[in-house]
C-alpha positions as CSV (number, residue, x, y, z in Angstrom):
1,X,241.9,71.4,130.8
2,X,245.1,73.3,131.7
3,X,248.7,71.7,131.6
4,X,249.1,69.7,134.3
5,X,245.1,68.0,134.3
6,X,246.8,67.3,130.6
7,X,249.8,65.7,131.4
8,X,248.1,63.3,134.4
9,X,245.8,62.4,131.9
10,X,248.9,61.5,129.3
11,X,250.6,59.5,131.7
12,X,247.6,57.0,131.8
13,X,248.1,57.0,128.0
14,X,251.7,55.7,127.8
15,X,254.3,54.8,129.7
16,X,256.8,56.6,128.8
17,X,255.3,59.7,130.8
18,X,254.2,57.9,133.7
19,X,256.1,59.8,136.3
20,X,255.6,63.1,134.3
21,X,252.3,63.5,136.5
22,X,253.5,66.0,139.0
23,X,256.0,68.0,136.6
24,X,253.8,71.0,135.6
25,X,253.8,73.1,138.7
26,X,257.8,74.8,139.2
27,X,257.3,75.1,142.6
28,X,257.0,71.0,142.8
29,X,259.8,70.5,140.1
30,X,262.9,69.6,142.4
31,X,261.0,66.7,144.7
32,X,258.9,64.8,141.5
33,X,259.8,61.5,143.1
34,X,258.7,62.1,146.3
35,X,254.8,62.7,145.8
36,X,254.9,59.7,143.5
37,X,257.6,57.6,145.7
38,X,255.1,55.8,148.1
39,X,252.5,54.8,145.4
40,X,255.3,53.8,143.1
41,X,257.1,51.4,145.5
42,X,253.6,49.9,147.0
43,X,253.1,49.4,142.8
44,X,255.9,47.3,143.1
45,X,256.4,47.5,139.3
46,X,259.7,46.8,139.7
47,X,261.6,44.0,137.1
48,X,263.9,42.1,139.8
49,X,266.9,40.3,137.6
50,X,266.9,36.3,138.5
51,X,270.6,35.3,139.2
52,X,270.5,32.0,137.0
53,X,272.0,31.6,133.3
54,X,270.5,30.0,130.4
55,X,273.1,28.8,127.9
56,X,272.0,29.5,124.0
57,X,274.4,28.1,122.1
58,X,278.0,30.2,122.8
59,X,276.1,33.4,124.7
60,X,274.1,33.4,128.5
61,X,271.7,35.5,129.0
62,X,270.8,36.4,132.4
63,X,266.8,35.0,133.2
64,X,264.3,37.9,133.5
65,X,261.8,38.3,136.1
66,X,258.5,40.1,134.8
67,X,257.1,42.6,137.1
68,X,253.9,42.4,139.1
69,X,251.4,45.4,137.6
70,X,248.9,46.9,139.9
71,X,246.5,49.5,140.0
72,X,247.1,53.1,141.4
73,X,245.1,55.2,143.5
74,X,245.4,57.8,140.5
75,X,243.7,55.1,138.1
76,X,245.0,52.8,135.4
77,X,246.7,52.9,132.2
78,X,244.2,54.0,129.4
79,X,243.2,55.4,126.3
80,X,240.1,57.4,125.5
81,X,238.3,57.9,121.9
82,X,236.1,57.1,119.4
83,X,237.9,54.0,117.1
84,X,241.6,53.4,118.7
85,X,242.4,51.6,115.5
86,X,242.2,54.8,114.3
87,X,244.7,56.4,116.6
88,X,248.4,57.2,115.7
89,X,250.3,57.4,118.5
90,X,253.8,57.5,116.6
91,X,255.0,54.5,117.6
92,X,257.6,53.3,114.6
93,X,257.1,49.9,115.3
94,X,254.3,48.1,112.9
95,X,253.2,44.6,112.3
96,X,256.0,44.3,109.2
97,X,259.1,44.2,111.1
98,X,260.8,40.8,111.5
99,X,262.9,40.5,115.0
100,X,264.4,37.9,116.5
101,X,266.0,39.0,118.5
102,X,265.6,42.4,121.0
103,X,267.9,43.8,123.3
104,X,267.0,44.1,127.1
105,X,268.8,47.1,129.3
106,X,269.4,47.0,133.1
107,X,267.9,50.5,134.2
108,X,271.1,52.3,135.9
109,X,268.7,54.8,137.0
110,X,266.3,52.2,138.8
111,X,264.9,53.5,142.1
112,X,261.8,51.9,144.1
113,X,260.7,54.7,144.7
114,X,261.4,56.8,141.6
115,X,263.9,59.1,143.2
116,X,266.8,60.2,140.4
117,X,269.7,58.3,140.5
118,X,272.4,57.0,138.1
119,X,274.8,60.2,136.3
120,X,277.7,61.2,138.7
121,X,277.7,65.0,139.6
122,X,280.3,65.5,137.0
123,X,278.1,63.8,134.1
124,X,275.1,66.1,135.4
125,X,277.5,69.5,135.1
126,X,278.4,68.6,131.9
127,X,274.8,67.9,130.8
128,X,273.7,71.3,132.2
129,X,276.7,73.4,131.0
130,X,276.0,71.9,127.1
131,X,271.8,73.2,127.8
132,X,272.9,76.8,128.9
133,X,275.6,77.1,126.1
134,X,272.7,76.1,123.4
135,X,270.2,78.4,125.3
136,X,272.8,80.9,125.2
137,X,272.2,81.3,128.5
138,X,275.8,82.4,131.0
139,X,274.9,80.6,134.6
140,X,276.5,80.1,138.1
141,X,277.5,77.6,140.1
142,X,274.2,75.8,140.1
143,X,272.0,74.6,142.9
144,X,272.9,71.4,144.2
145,X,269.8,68.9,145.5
146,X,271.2,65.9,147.2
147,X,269.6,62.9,148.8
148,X,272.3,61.3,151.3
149,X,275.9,61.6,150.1
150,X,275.0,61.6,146.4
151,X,273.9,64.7,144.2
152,X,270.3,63.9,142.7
153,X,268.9,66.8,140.8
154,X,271.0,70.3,139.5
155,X,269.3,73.4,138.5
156,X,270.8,76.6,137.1
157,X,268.8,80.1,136.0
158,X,269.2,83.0,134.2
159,X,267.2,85.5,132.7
160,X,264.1,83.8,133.4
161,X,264.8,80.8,132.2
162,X,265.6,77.6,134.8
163,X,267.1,74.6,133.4
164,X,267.0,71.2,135.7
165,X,269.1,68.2,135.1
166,X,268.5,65.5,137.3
167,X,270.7,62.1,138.0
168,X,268.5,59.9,135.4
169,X,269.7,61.7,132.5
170,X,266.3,64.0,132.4
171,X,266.9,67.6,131.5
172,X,264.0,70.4,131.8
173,X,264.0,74.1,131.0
174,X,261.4,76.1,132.4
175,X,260.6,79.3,131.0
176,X,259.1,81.8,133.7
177,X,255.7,83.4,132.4
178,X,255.8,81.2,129.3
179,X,257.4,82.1,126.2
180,X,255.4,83.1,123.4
181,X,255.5,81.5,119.4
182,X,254.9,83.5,116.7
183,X,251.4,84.0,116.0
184,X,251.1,81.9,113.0
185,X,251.5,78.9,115.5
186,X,248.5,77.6,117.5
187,X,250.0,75.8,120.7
188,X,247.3,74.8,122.6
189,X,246.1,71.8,124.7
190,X,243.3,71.2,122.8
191,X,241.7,71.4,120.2
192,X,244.8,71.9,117.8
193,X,244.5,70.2,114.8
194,X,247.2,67.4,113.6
195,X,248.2,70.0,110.7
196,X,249.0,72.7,113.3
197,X,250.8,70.2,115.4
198,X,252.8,69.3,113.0
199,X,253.6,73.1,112.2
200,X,254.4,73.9,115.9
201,X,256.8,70.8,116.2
202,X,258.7,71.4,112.9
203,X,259.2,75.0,114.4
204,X,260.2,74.0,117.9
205,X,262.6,71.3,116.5
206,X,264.2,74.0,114.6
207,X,264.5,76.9,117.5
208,X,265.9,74.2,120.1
209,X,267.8,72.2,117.4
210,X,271.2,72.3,119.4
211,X,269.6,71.8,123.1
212,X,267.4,68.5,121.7
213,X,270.8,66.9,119.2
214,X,268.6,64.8,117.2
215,X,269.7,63.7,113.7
216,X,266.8,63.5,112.4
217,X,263.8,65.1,115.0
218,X,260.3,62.8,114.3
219,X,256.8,64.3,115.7
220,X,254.6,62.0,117.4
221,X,251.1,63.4,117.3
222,X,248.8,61.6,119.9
223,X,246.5,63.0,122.5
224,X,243.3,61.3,123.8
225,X,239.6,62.6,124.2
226,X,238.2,64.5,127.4
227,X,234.1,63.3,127.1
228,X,231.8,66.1,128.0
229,X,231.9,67.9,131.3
230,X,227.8,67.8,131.7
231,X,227.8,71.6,132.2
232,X,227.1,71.7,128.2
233,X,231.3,71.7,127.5
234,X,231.6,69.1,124.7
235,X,234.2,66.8,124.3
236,X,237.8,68.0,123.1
237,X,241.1,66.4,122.0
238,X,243.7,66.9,124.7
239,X,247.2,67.4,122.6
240,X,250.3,66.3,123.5
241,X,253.5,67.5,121.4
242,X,256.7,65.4,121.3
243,X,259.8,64.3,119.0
244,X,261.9,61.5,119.3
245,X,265.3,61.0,117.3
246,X,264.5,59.0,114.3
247,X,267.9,57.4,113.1
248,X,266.1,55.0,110.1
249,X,266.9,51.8,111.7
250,X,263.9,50.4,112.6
251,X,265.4,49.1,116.3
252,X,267.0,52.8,117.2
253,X,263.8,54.3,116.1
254,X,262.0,52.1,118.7
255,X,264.1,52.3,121.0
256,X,264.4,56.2,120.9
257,X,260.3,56.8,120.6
258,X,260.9,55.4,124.5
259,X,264.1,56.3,125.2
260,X,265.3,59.7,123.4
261,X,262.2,62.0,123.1
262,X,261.4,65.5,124.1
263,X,258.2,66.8,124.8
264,X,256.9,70.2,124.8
265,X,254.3,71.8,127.1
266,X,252.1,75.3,126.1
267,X,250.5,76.5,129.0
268,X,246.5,78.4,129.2
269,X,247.7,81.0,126.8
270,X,249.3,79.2,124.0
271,X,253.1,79.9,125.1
272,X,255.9,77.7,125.8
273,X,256.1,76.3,129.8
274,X,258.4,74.0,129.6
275,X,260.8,71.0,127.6
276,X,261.2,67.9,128.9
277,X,264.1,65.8,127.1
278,X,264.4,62.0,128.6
279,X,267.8,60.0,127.4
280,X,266.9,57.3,129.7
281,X,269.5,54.7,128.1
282,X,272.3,57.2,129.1
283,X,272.3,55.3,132.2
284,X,271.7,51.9,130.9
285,X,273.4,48.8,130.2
286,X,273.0,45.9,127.5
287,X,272.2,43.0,129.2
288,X,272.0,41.1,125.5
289,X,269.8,40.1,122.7
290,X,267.0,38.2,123.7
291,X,265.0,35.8,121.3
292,X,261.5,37.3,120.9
293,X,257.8,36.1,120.2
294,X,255.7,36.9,117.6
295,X,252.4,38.8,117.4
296,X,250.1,35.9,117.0
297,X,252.1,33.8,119.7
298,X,251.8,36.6,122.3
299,X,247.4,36.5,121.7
300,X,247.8,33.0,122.4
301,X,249.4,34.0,125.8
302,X,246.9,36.8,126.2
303,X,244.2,34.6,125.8
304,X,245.5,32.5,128.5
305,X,246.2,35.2,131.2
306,X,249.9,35.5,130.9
307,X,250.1,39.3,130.6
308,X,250.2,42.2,133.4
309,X,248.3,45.4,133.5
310,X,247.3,48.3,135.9
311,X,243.6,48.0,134.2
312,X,241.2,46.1,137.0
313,X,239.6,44.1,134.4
314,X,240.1,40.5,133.3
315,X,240.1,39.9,129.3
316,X,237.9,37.4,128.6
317,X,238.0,37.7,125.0
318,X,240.8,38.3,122.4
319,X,238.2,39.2,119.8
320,X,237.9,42.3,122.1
321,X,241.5,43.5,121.1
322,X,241.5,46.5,119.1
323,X,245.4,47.3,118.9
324,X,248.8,45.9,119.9
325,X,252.0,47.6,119.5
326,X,255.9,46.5,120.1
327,X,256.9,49.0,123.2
328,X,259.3,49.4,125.9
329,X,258.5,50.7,129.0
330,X,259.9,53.1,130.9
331,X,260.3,54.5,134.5
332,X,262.9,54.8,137.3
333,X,260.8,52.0,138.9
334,X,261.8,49.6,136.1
335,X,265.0,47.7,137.3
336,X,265.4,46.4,133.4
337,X,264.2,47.7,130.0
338,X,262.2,44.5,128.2
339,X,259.9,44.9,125.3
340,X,256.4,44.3,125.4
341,X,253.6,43.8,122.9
342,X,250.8,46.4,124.7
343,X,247.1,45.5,123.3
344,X,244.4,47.9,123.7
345,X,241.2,46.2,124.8
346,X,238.0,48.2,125.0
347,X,236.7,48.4,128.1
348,X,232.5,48.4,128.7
349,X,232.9,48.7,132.7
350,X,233.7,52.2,131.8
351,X,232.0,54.2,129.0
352,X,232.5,57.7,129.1
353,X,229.6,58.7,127.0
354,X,229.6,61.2,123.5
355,X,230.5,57.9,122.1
356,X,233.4,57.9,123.5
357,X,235.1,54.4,124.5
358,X,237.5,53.3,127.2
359,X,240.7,51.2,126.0
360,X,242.8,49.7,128.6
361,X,246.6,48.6,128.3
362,X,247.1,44.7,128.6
363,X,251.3,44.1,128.5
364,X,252.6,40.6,127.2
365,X,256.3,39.7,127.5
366,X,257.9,40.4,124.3
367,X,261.2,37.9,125.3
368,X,260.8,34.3,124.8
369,X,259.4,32.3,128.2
370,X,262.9,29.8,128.4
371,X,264.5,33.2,129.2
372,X,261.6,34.3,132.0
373,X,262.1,33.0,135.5
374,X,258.5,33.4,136.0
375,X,255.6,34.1,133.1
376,X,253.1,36.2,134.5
377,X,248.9,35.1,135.1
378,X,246.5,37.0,136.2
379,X,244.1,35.7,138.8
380,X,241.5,37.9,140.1
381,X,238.9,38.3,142.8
């Protein structure tokens, strides 16, 4: 599996990748949005803001609209491996944590059909000038990409080295020909062991300390499994390698596994491609605290259809649920931020085979229904 087969397959894993599908090949890096633009709008996954109040006591809250959730011609969002209970995805949130209440961001980077959109030219320049300075890299006046009147996407290089920074608050560098680690690393896409993964991301957090800013850099270690390739390949672990700032308050941390993370791509011989860093909040705005469900009360509403999903397949069983996590998602598409509790439901429509199982991702509304303008339920065909 070679980088970009990797990251398509990682964007069906979590959401906070989704539009990282068509990233991998430079010559496609300055129009992302525009492969992904068509399906993303006819996806319609869109959160539309309702225009009525509801008074809690002192403080209104603007009512939510949940999004429809539909299936893409590139598949639906999934998980493949042997025991998902099992799986550590890195997610800080866990079962412990008492909220009640969570805060809910209008997207200034929303778009229909993911194009960037939300820093001013000026904001972008400054984000790009801070990169070169902790690449030690002396640029030019960069390249400008606009779409209309407004500047969407900048990109400056030097040296072999390309750094992008588009309107959403997304910067990549690209490194031409890959950049080799020192050969006690292995930096592969699969196969590397957790221990080794760990190893390349405490070394990569410290050689791109200043470019990533994080306080306290946290590695998420998840992949999924590729089943045999019935040529005699047997099935391997597909590795992804990320960080997220972890600040020790258990709402930043959550917020920044979605929101403030930097991932790190090795290409077919084990050298540094590319860094992605997302500070998708950068263009965001707090909308307010919204009173919250718990775990148990958002089964119930599972078990009664109220939930979206990409997956084609209707859960007819909560005993089938495997996993659930507290997550936000996150895409240009989404017009606000919300929380979710995402279960992971095995799937027999499609095994895989080597033992291998299917999970799909089943989204419930994390806010409280008073503050939804509509709960979702599923009907299908």
């Amino acid at each position: 599996m070679n980088t970009k087969q990797f990251s398509d397959a990682m964007d069906r894993l979590d959401s906070r990748y989704v539009e990282e599908a068509a990233l991998y090949r430079k010559s496609a890096k300055k129009f992302p949005w525009k492969k992904w633009g068509a399906v993303a709008a006819c996806a319609a996954l869109a959160v539309a803001l309702g225009g009525n109040l509801l008074s809690q006591g002192a403080a209104q809250l603007p009512m939510l609209t949940v999004p429809t959730m539909e299936g893409e011609a590139m598949g639906f969002e999934s998980w493949v491996g042997y025991d998902i209970a099992t799986w550590d995805n890195g997610n800080p949130w866990n079962a412990d944590m008492d909220f009640t209440t969570l805060p809910v961001y209008r997207n200034g980077a929303y778009h229909s059909a993911g194009m960037p959109t939300g820093l001013s030219q000026e904001a972008m320049m400054e984000r790009l000038e801070e990169a070169a300075e902790a690449l030690d890299m002396e640029i030019d006046s960069p390249e400008t990409l606009q779409e209309g009147s407004a500047a969407v996407q900048l990109t400056a290089s030097a040296g072999g080295t390309t750094i992008v920074v588009e309107a959403d608050g997304t910067i990549e560098v690209w490194f031409e020909g890959g950049l080799a680690l020192p050969e006690e690393y292995s930096f592969t896409d699969c196969n590397t062991t957790d221990a080794e993964a760990a190893q390349v991301l405490d070394y990569l957090a410290q050689q791109y300390s200043a470019l990533l800013d994080f306080t306290q850099p946290e590695p998420t270690l998840s992949g999924m499994w590729n089943p045999a390739d019935g040529d005699g390949g047997a099935a391997s672990y597909a590795r992804a390698y990320a960080l997220y700032d972890a600040a020790g308050d258990d709402l930043e941390d959550i917020l920044n596994y979605t929101y403030h993370s930097a991932r790190f791509y090795p290409d077919g011989d084990g050298k540094l491609s590319l860094i992605r860093i997302e500070n998708s909040l950068s263009c965001g705005e707090k909308m307010g605290e919204y009173p919250v469900i718990t775990v148990d009360e958002a089964v119930d509403l599972l078990s009664k259809g109220c939930y979206i999903t990409s997956v084609p397949y209707e859960i007819t069983d909560v005993e089938g649920v495997d996993k659930v996590e507290l997550v936000y998602r996150n895409s240009r598409t989404e017009e606000v931020f919300l929380p979710y509790y995402r279960f992971y439901v095995a799937l027999p429509e499609e095994q895989v085979g080597d033992g291998l199982i299917t999970y799909g991702a089943y989204y419930v509304p994390a806010v409280q229904e008073d503050y939804l303008s509509n709960m979702p339920n599923i009907v299908f065909d």
